[in-house]
C-alpha positions as CSV (number, residue, x, y, z in Angstrom):
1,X,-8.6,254.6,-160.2
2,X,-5.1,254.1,-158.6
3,X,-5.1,249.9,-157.3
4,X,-5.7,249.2,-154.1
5,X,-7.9,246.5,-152.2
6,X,-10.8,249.0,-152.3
7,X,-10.2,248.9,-156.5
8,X,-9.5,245.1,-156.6
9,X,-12.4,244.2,-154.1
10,X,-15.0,246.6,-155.1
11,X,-14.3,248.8,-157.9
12,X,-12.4,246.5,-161.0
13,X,-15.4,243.7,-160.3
14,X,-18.6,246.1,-160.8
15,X,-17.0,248.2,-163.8
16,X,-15.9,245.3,-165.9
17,X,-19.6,243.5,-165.1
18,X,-20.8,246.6,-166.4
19,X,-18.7,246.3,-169.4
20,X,-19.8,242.7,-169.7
21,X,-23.2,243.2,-169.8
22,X,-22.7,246.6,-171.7
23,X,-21.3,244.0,-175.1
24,X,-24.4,242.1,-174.3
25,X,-26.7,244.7,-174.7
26,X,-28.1,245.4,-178.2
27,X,-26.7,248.6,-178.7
28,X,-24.5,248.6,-175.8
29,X,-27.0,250.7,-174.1
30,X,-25.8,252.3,-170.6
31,X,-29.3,252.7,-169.6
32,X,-30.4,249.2,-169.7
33,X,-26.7,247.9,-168.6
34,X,-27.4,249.9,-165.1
35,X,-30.9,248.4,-164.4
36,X,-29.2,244.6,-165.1
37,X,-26.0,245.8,-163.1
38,X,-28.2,246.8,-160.2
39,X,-30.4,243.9,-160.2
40,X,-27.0,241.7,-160.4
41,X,-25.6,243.4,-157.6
42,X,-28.8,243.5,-155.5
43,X,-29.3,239.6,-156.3
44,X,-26.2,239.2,-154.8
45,X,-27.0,241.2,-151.8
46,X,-29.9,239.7,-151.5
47,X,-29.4,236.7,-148.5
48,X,-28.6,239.8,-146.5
49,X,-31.5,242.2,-147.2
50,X,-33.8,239.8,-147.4
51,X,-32.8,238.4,-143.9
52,X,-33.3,242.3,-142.5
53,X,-36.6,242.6,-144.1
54,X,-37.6,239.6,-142.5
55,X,-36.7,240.8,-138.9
56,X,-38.3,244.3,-139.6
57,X,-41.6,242.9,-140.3
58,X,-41.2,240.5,-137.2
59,X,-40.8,243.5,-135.5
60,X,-43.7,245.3,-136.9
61,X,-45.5,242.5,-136.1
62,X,-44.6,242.5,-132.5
63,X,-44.9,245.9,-131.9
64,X,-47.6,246.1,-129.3
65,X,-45.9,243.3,-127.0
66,X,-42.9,245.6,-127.4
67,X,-45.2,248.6,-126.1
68,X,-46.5,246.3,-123.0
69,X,-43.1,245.4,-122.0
70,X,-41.8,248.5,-122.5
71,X,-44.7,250.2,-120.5
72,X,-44.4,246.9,-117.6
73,X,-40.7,247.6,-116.8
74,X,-40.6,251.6,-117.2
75,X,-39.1,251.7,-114.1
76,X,-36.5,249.3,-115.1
77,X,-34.5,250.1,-117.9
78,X,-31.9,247.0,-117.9
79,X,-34.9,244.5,-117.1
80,X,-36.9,246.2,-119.8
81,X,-33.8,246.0,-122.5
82,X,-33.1,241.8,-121.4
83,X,-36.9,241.8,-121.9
84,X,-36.9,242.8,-124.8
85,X,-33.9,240.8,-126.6
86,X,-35.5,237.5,-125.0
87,X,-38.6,238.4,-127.5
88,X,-36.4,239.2,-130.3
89,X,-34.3,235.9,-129.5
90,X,-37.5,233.8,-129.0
91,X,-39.2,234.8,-132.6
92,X,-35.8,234.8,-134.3
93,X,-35.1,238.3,-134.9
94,X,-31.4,239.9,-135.2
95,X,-32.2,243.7,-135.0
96,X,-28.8,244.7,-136.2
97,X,-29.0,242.6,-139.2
98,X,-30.0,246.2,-141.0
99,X,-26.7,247.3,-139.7
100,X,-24.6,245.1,-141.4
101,X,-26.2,245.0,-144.6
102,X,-25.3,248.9,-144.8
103,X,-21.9,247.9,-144.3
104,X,-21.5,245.8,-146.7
105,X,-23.3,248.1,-149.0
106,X,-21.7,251.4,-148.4
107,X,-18.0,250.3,-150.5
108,X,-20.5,249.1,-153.4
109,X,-22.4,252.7,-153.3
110,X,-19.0,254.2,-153.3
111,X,-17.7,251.9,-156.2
112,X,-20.5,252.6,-158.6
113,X,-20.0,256.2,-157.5
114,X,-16.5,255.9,-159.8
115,X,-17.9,253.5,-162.1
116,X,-20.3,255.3,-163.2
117,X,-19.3,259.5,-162.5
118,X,-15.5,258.5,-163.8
119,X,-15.9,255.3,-166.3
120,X,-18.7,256.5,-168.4
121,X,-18.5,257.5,-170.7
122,X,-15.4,257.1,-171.7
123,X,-14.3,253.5,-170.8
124,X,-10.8,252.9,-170.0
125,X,-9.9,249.3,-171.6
126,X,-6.6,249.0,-169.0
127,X,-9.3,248.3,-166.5
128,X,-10.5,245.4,-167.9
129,X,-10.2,241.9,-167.0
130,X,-8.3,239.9,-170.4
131,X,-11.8,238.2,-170.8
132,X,-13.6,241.7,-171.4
133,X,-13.8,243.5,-174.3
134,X,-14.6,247.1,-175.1
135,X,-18.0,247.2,-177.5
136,X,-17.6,249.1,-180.5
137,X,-19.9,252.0,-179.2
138,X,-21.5,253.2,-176.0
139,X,-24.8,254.5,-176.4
140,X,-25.5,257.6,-173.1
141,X,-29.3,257.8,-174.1
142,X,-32.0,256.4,-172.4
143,X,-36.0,257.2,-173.1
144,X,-34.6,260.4,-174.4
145,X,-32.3,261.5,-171.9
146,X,-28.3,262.0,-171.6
147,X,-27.4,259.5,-168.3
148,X,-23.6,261.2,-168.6
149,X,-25.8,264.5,-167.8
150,X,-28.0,266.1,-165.0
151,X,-31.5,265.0,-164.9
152,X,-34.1,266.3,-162.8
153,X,-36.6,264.1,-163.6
154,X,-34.4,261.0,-162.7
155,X,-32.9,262.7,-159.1
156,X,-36.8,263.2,-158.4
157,X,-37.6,259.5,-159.4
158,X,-35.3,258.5,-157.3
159,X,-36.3,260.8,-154.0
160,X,-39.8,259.6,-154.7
161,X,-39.1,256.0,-154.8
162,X,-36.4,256.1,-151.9
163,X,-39.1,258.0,-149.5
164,X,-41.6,255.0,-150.2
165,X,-39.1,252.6,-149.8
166,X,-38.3,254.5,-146.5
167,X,-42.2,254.1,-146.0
168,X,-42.4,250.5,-146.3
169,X,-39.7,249.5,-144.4
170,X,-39.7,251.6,-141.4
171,X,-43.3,252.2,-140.4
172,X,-44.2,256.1,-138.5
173,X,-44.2,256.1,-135.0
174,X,-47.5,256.3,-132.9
175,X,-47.6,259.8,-131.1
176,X,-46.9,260.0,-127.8
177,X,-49.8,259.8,-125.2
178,X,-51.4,263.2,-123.8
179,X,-49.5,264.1,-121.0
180,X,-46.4,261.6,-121.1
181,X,-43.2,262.1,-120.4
182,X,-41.6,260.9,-123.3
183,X,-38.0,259.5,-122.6
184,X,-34.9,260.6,-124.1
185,X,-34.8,257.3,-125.7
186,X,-38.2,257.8,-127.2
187,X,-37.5,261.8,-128.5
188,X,-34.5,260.2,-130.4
189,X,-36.1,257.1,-131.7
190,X,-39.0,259.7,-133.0
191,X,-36.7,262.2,-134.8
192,X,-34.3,259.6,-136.4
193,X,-37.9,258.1,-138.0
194,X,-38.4,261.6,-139.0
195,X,-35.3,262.4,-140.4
196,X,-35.0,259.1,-142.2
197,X,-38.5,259.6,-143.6
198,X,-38.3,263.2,-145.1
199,X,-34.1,263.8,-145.5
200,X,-32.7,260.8,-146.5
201,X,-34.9,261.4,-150.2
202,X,-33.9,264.8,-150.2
203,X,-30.6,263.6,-149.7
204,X,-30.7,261.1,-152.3
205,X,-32.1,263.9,-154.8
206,X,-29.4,266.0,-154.2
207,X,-26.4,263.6,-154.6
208,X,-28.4,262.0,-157.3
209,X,-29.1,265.3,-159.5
210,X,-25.6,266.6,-158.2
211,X,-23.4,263.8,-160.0
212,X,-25.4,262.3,-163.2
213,X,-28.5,260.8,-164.4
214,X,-26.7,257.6,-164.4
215,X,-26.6,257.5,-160.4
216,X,-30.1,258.4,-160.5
217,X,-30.9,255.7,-162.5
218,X,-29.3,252.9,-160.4
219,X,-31.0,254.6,-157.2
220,X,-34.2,254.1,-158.6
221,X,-33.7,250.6,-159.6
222,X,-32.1,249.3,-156.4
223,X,-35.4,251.5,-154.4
224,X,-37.8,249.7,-156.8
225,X,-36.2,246.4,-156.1
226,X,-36.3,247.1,-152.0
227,X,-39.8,248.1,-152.5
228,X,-40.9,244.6,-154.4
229,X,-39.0,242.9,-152.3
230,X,-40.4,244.4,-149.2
231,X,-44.2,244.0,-150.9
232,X,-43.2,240.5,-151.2
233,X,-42.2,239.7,-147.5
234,X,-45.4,242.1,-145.8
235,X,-47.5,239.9,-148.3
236,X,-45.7,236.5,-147.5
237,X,-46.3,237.4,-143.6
238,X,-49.8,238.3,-144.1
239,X,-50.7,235.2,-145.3
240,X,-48.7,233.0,-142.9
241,X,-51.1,235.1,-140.1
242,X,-54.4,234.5,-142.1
């Protein structure tokens, strides 16, 4: 990769922690070196996630006073909208707080992108930091399969895991009552929960079969950590409310 900020900031910092923990690894396995590097890097991101998986099950939670104030001050849009940040405000809830954590994590998805399609397998030592050292021998297999390869099973692992992850964290919409009017609003909020639901895994199949088993691999380590982490918090909340 040609230097840049996006290389310095992004790229050079995950490929030679992948390195590191590659020499640390008996048999410098990729395999296991991708689960640690995705667990470092979602470790790191974690004061942000967790701080958006706190507000979404605060909003969850208030839910149906959302649906009375939203159904008190119909006729009112503006009032409805200050209504409604007062609530968020008063229980301590930042509903963009999701927004910025995909921010910040699109350059990471885009730096293990290289790391991982253009530095493996073949690792490039003038990358490296002068405190990181190549290991003798990189080992591609992993419970039998080739990560610098295609892998169905992996790219459906990860689909699987990403739509329950999607499941957890952003609850389905009730239907809309007999004979409503549903506002544009409404319609839009519906078929983004929709599309988010049901594409976004067959998205994450497709990119993650498309490129190698290695991508698939992290994107079903970083969904499985999301998903314990967002088992953690609904639990945590539930017994706050017993």
């Amino acid at each position: 990769m040609e230097p840049g900020i996006f290389s310095t900031v992004f790229y050079l910092p995950l490929y030679n922690t992948l390195v590191l923990i590659l020499s640390a690894v008996p048999g410098a396995n990729v395999g296991v070196a991708i689960i640690l590097l995705t667990i470092v890097v979602r470790t790191a991101l974690l004061p942000l996630s967790h701080k958006s998986v706190v507000s979404q099950a605060k909003m969850r939670t208030l839910a149906p006073h959302l649906e009375k104030l939203k159904e008190k001050h119909k006729d009112n849009k503006q009032e409805q909208a200050r209504k409604t940040m007062e609530l968020y405000k008063e229980h301590g809830i930042n509903p963009f707080s999701g927004c910025l954590l995909v921010l910040v994590q699109l350059p990471i998805i885009f730096a293990l992108y290289f790391v991982f399609f253009k530095g493996l397998p073949n690792l490039n030592a003038e990358h490296l930091y002068s405190f990181v050292h190549l290991p003798s021998a990189v080992s591609m297999m992993f419970l039998g399969l080739v990560l610098s390869k295609k892998s169905l099973i992996l790219a459906f692992l990860a689909a699987i895991t990403q739509y329950y992850q999607i499941k957890l964290s952003i609850p389905a919409m009730a239907p809309a009552e007999p004979g409503a009017k549903p506002s544009f609003k409404d319609d839009f909020a519906r078929s983004f929960n929709v599309q988010m639901r049901y594409m976004l895994p067959v998205i994450v199949f497709g990119i993650s079969y498309s490129i190698s088993a290695a991508v698939a691999l992290y994107w079903t380590t970083s969904n499985l950590f999301s998903i314990g982490h967002e088992l953690y918090v609904k639990r945590k909340a539930e017994a706050i409310n017993k």
